[in-house]
C-alpha positions in Angstrom: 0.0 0.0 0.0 3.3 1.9 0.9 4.7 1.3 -2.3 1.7 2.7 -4.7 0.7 5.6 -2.3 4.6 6.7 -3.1 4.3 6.2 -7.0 1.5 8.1 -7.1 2.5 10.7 -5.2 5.8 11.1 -7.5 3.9 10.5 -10.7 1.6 13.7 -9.5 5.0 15.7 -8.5 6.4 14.9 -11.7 2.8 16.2 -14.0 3.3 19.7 -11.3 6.6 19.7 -12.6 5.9 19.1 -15.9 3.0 22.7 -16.1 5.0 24.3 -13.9 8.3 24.1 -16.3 5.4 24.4 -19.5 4.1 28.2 -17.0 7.5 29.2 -17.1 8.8 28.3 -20.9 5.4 30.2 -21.7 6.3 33.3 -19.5 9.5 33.5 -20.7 8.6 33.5 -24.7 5.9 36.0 -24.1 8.6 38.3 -22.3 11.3 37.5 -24.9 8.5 38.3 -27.8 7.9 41.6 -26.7 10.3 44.3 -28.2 10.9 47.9 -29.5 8.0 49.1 -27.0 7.8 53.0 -27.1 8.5 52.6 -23.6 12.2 51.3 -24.2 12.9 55.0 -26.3 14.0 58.4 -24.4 12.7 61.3 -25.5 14.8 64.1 -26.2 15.6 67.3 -28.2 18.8 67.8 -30.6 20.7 71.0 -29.9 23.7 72.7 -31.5 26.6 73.5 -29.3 29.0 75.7 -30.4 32.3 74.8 -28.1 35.4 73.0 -29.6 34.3 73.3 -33.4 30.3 72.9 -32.9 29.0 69.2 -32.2 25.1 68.0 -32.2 24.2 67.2 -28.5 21.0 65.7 -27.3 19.0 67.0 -24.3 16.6 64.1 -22.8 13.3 65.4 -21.4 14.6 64.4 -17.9 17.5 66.8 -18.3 20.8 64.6 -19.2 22.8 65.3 -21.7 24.1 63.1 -24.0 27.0 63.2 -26.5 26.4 60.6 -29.7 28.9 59.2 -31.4 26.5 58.7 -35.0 24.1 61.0 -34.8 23.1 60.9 -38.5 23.1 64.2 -40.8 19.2 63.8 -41.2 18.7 64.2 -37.2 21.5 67.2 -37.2 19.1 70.2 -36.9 19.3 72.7 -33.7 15.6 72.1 -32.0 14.2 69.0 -33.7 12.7 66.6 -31.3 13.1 62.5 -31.4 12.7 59.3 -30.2 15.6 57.2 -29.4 17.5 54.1 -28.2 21.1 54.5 -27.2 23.7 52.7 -25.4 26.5 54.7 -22.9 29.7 54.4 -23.9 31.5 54.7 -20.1 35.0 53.6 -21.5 35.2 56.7 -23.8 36.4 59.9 -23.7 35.5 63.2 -25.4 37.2 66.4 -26.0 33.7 68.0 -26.3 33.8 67.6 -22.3 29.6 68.2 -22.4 27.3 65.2 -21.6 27.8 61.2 -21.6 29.0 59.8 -24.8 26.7 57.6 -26.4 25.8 55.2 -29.5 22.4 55.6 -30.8 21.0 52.0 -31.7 17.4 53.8 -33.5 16.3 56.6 -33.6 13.0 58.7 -35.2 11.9 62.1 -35.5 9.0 63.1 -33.0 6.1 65.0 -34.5 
């Protein structure tokens, strides 16, 4: 009586198991299936700065400034606001000395 009461108490361990691992695959696709929400992008405005030779900064809506390494030509106007992913860059250095250097990973114009 010993013996089945303890093989069916593993085989029901084993099917808890078994939904609780198929709960968890399911959590973690949905998770890994939702990207590029607007929510993931900083808001900012591009302004000119005119030390050391002039340089596009950006100024994020919570006030940090940011220095990008590729700001393309097409987001280069003093004023224009955007959307945008970036990544710092803490291991570089700058000689414009204003803001944290950053990469821009995508970027659109805010209307």
């Amino acid at each position: 009586m010993k013996a089945a009461f303890f093989i069916l108490k593993m085989s029901l361990m084993k099917e808890i198991l078994k939904i609780f691992l198929i709960v968890v695959f399911l959590l973690c696709l949905i998770r890994c299936s939702v990207t590029d929400s607007e929510s993931d992008y900083t808001s900012g405005t591009v302004k000119f700065q005119s030390i050391e030779g002039g340089f596009y900064g950006i100024v994020t809506d919570d006030n940090k400034y940011l220095d990008p390494l590729n700001l393309s030509k097409e987001f280069q106007i003093n004023g224009m606001r955007i959307l945008f992913k970036y990544i710092e860059k803490k291991e570089m250095a700058s000689f414009h000395m204003w803001g944290t250097i950053v990469q821009i990973t995508d970027i659109k114009e805010l209307r």
